[in-house]
N, C-alpha and C positions, 0 to 999 in steps of 0.2 A: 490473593494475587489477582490482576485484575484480566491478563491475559496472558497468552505463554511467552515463555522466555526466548530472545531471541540473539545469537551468536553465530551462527552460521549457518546458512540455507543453500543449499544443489539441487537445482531442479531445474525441470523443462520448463518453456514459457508459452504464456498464450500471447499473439501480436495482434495490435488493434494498431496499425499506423493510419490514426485519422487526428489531426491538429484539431487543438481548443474543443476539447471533450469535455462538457459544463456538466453540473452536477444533476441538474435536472436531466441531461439523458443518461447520468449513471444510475440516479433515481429517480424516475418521475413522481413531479408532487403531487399525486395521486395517494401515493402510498407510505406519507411522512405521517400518517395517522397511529401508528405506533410507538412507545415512547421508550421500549427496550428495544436491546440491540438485535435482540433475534428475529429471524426471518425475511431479514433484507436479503439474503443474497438470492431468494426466489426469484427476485424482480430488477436485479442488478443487469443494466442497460433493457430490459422489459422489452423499449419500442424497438431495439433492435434486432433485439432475440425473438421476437415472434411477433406474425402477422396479427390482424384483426381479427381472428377466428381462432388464438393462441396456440396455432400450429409454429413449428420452431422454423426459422429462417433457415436454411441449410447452410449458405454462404456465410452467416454471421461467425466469426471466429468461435465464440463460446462454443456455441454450437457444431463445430467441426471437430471430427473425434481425432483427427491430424493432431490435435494440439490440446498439452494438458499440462499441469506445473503450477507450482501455487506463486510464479512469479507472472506478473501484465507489464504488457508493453508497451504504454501510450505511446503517442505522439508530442509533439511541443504543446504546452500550456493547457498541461493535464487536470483537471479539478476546476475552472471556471467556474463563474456565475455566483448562487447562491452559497450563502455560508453553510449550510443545512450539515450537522454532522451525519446524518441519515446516509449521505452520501460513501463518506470512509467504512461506516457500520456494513453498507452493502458487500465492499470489495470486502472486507473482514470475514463477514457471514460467508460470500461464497468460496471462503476457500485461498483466496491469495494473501499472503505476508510482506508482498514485495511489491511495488511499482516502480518503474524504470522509464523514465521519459529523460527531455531535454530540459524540460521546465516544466514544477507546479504553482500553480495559483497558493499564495501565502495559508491563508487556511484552510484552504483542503490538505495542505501540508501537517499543518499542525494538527488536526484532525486527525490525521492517519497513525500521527506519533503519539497522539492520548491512547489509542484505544490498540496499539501495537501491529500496525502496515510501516513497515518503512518504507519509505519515498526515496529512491535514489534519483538522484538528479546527473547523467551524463553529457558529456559535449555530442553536439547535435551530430559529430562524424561518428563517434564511437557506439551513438543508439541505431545510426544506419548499420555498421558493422554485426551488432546485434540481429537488426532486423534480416539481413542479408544470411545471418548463421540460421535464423529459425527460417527461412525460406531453402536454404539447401538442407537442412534435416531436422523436422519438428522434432525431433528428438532430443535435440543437442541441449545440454546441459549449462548452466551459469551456476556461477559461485560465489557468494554474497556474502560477504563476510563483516560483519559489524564493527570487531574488534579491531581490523586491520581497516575497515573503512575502504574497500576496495570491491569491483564488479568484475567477473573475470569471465572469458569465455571458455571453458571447460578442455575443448577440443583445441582450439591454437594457441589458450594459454595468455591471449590477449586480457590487458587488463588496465581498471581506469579507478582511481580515488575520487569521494565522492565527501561531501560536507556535511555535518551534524554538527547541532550544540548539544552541548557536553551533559547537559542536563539529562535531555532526553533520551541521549546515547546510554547514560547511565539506568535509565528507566526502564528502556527496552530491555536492555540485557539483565532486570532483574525481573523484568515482567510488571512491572511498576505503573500505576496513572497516579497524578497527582496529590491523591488519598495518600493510597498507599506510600508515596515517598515520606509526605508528613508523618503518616501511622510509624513507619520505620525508623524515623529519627526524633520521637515525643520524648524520650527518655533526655535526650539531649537537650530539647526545647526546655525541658520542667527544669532542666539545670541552667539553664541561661536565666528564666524568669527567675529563679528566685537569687540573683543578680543585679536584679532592676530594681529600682525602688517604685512601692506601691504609692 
């Protein structure tokens, strides 16, 4: 399995409302020098999270104990810039399953859904609504649910439908990358091929 399975998530969130968050400041290319996925989430927004002397920002969201939850909150036109999958491997490693913006950049999209981050995508009213709930209590809860395809806000119950293809919907929920969807249905394949003529 390639990572865990995913059907439904409640949790708290952390909010970063900053527009056009490129990949290079979720990972600076500094640190694309390794070629597995582990250990990115040390360095996930890096220049943000700490000064020049690698003391922690206080201000910077990660870093404020206010806010915790394996789901992030961009702003519009989340994942920019380079294709670098380094980038999804970061939010992965440190901990979050979920991203929640108005819009992502196409492959930092698809990125997130190889390696099991789903990318919710809401209307630009309903991520204010979000960001206005984690502003009156970082506490507050969201509920994500794959199978219904829905983002909900815990406490008023507010809730918004969100797009996936069906492939990947299907992949996530069995924990699935690419491999493994092939791996899962070879018995199938060996039955087609010898259907073909050689």
């Amino acid at each position: 399995m390639a990572y865990d399975k995913f059907n439904t998530l409640i949790s708290s969130a952390v909010p970063l409302p900053i527009e056009n968050v490129d990949t290079d400041q979720i990972i600076p290319a500094r640190f694309l020098k390794a070629t597995e996925r582990k250990g990115f989430g040390d360095n996930l927004f890096r220049d943000w999270r700490y000064n020049p002397d690698n003391s922690p920002k206080e201000d910077f969201a990660l870093n404020n104990p206010r806010y915790s939850g394996k789901i992030l909150v961009g702003g519009k036109n989340f994942g920019s810039g380079s294709s670098r999958e380094h980038a999804a491997w970061a939010v992965y490693d440190y901990g979050f399953r979920v991203v929640i913006s108005s819009f992502f950049a196409d492959i930092f999209r698809g990125n997130c859904l190889n390696i099991g981050v789903l990318p919710v995508q809401v209307s630009p009213e309903f991520l204010q609504k979000i960001f206005a709930a984690i502003e009156a209590d970082p506490n507050t809860e969201f509920k994500v649910s794959l199978p219904e395809q829905t983002v909900s806000i815990v406490t008023t119950g507010e809730s918004e439908s969100f797009d996936i293809n069906d492939y990947k919907k299907g992949n996530m929920t069995n924990g699935f990358d690419d491999i493994d969807y092939l791996l899962n249905i070879k018995e199938g394949i060996k039955e087609f091929a010898k259907t073909r003529p050689f």
